[in-house]
C-alpha positions as CSV (number, residue, x, y, z in Angstrom):
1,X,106.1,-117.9,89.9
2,X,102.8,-116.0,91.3
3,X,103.8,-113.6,94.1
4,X,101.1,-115.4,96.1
5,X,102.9,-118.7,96.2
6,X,106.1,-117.2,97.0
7,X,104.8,-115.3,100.0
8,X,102.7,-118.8,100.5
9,X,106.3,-120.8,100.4
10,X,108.4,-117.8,102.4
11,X,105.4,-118.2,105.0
12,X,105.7,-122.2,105.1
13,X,109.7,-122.1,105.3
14,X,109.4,-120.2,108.2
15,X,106.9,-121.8,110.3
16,X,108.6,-125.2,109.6
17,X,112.3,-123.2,110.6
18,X,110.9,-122.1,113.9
19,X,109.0,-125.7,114.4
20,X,112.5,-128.0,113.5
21,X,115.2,-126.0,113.2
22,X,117.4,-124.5,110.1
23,X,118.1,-127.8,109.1
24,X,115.1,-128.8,108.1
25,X,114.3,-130.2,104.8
26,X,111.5,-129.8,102.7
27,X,109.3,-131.0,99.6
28,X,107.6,-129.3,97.4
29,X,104.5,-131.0,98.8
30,X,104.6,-129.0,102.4
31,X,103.0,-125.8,100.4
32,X,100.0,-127.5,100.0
33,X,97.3,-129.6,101.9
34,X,97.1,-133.3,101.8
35,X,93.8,-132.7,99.5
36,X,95.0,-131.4,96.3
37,X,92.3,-128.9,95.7
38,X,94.2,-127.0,93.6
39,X,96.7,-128.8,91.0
40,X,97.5,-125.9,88.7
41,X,99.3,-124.0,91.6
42,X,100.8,-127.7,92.8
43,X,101.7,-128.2,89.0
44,X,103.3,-124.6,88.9
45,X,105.4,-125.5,92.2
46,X,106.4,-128.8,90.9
47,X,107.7,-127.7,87.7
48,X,109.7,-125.0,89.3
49,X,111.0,-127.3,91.8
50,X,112.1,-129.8,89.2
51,X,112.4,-129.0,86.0
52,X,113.5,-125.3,85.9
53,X,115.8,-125.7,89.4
54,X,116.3,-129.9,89.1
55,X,116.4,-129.9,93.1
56,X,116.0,-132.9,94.5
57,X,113.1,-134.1,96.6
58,X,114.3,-132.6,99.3
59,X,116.0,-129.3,100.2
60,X,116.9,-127.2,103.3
61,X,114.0,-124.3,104.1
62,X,116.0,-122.1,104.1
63,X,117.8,-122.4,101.1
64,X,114.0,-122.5,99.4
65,X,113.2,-119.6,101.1
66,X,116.7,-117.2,99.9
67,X,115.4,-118.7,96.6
68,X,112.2,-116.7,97.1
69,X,113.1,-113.5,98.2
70,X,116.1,-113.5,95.5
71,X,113.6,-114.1,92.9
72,X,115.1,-117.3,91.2
């Protein structure tokens, strides 16, 4: 995955821990904004999310994030 998402992802996890808690879930769909203005990094993100990792729709923030910084 491009380093730019992954600090982009690490970023999101964060704001939505310090906003809800480490219990909160996420989708794949909170990187990005409601206008999909750019479906090749959506597309990259989804296929990561799903078919390399099969997670389901959605997972804790913080278990997204480890994922990041561990490089899986």
């Amino acid at each position: 995955m491009r380093a730019e998402l992954k600090s982009k992802i690490i970023e999101v996890c964060d704001r939505k821990i310090a906003l809800k808690g480490d219990n909160v879930g996420l989708s794949f769909y909170a990187f990005f904004a409601n206008k999909n203005d750019t479906p090749e990094l959506l597309m990259e993100v989804a296929t990561w999310w799903i078919q390399t990792h099969q997670l389901d729709h959605f997972v804790k923030a913080h278990k997204i994030k480890q994922m990041m910084i561990d490089g899986v």
